[in-house]
C-alpha positions as CSV (number, residue, x, y, z in Angstrom):
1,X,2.0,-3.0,-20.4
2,X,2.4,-3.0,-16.2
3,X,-1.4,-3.4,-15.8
4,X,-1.5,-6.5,-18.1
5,X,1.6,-8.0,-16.2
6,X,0.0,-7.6,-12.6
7,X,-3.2,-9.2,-14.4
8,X,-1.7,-12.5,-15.7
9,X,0.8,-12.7,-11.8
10,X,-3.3,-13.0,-10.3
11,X,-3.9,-9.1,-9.4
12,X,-5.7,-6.9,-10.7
13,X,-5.1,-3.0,-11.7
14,X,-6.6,0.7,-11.2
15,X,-5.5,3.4,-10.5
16,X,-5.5,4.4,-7.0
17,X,-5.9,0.3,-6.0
18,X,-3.9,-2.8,-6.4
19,X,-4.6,-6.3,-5.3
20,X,-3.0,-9.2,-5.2
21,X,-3.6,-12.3,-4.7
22,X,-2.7,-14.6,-1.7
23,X,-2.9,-18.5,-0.8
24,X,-3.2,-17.7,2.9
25,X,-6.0,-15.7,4.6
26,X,-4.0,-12.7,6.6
27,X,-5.4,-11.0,9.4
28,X,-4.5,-7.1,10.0
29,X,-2.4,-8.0,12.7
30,X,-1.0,-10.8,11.0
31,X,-0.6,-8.9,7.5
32,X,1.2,-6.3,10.0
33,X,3.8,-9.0,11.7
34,X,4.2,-10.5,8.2
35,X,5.3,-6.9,7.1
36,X,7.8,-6.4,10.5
37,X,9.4,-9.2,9.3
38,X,9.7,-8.8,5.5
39,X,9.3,-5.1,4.4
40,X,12.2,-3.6,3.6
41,X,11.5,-0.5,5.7
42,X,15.3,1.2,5.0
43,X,13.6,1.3,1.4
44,X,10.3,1.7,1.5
45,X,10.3,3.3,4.8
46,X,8.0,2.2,8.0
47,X,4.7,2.0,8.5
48,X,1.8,1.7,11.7
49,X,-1.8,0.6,11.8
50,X,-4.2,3.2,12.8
51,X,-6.9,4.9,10.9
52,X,-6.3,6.9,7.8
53,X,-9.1,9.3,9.2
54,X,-11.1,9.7,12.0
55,X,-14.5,8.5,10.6
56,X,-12.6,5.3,9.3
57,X,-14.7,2.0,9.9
58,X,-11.6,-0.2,10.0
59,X,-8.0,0.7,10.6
60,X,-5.1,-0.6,8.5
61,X,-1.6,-0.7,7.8
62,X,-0.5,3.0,6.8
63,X,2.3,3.6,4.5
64,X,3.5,7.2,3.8
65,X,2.6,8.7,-0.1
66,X,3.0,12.0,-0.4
67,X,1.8,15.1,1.6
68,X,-1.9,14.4,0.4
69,X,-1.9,11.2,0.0
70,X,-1.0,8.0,2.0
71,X,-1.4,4.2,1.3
72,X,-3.1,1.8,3.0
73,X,-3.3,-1.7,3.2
74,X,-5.2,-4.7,4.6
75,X,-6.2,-8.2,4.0
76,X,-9.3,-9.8,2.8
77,X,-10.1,-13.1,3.0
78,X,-12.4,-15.7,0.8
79,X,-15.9,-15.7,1.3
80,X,-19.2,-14.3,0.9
81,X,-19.9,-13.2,-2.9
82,X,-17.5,-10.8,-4.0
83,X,-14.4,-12.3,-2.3
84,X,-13.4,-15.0,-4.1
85,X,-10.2,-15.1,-3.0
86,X,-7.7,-14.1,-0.6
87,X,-6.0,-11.1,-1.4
88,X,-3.8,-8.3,0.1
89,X,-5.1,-4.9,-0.9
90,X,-3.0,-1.7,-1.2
91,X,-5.1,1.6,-2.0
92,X,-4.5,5.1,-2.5
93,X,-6.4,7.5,0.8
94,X,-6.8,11.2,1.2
95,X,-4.4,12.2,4.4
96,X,-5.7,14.6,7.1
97,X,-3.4,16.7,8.7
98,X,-4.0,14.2,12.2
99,X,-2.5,11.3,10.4
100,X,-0.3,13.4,8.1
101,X,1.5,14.4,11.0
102,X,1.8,11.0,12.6
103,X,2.8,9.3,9.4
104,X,5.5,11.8,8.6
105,X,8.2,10.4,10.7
106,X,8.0,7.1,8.6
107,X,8.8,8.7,5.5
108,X,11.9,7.2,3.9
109,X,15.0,9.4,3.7
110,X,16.9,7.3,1.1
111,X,15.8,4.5,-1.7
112,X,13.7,4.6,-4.7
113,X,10.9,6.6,-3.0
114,X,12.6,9.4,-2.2
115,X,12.4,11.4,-5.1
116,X,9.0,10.7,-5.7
117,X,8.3,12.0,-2.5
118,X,9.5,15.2,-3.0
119,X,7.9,15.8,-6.0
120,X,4.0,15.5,-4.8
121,X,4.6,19.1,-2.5
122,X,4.1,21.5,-6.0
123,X,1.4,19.2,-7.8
124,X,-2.7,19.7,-7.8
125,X,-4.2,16.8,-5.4
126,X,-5.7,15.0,-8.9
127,X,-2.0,14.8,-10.3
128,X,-0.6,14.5,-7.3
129,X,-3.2,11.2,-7.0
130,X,-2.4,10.1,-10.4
131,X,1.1,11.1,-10.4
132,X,3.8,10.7,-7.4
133,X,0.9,8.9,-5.2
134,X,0.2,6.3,-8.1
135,X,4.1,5.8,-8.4
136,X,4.7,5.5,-4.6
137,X,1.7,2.8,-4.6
138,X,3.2,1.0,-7.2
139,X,6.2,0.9,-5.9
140,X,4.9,-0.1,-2.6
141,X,2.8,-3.2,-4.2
142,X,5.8,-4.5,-6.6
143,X,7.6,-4.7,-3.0
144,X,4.6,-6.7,-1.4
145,X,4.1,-8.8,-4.4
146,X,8.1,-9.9,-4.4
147,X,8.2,-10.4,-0.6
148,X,4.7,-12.7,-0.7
149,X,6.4,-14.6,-3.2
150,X,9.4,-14.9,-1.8
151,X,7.9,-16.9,0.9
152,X,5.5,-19.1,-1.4
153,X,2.5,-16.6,-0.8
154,X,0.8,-15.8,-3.6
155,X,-1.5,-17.5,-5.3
């Protein structure tokens, strides 16, 4: 069972949203220069900060999905009464053709994505969310989990 796994390594599991669990409280841009220096981006491909969508709050780290679908992810620190804890958060978002656009030339051309990639253009946008965009985001948080631990990061 993955979800019970990423439960007992201090995470937690749904569809669509992983979170894990830090020792340190990351900013955005520190989150980002973290990533510059860690992320395997021949991999797992590149990624900017920006928006996911025009009426977006916040921006945060985007990482390419699939045509539909991008992730994003940002940092939350402790405090207040539902963070508890530092964590980094990766999570599933609708792509609009603006960011779609921008965010294509990150996509990875070789690794373990690649396929998956491909396979989200002939899907419906539910199993396209539950499906290659679940896989991608998956893949993208067992990558941030093993680089945050590789440098004493998670909690």
């Amino acid at each position: 069972m993955q979800c019970l796994t990423i439960i007992e390594k201090g995470g937690s599991y749904m569809i669509g949203r992983q979170v894990i669990l830090t020792n340190k409280a990351f900013t955005l841009q520190e989150l980002e220069q973290f990533m510059q220096e860690y992320w395997d981006k021949e991999q797992y491909g590149n990624f900017m900060i920006g928006k996911p969508t025009k009426a977006s709050v916040e921006e945060y780290i985007l990482l390419p999905a699939t045509h539909r679908f991008l992730i994003i992810v940002y940092p939350r620190a402790k405090g207040g009464f539902f963070n508890k804890d530092n964590k980094v958060i990766l999570s599933t978002a609708d792509t609009p053709e603006g960011a779609q656009i921008a965010v294509a030339e990150y996509f990875p051309t070789r690794g373990p994505l690649t396929k998956l990639l491909q396979t989200g253009s002939v899907l419906s946008a539910e199993k396209e969310r539950k499906g290659p965009a679940e896989e991608i985001l998956q893949a993208y948080a067992a990558h941030m989990r093993d680089i945050l631990q590789k440098n004493n990061l998670l909690k």
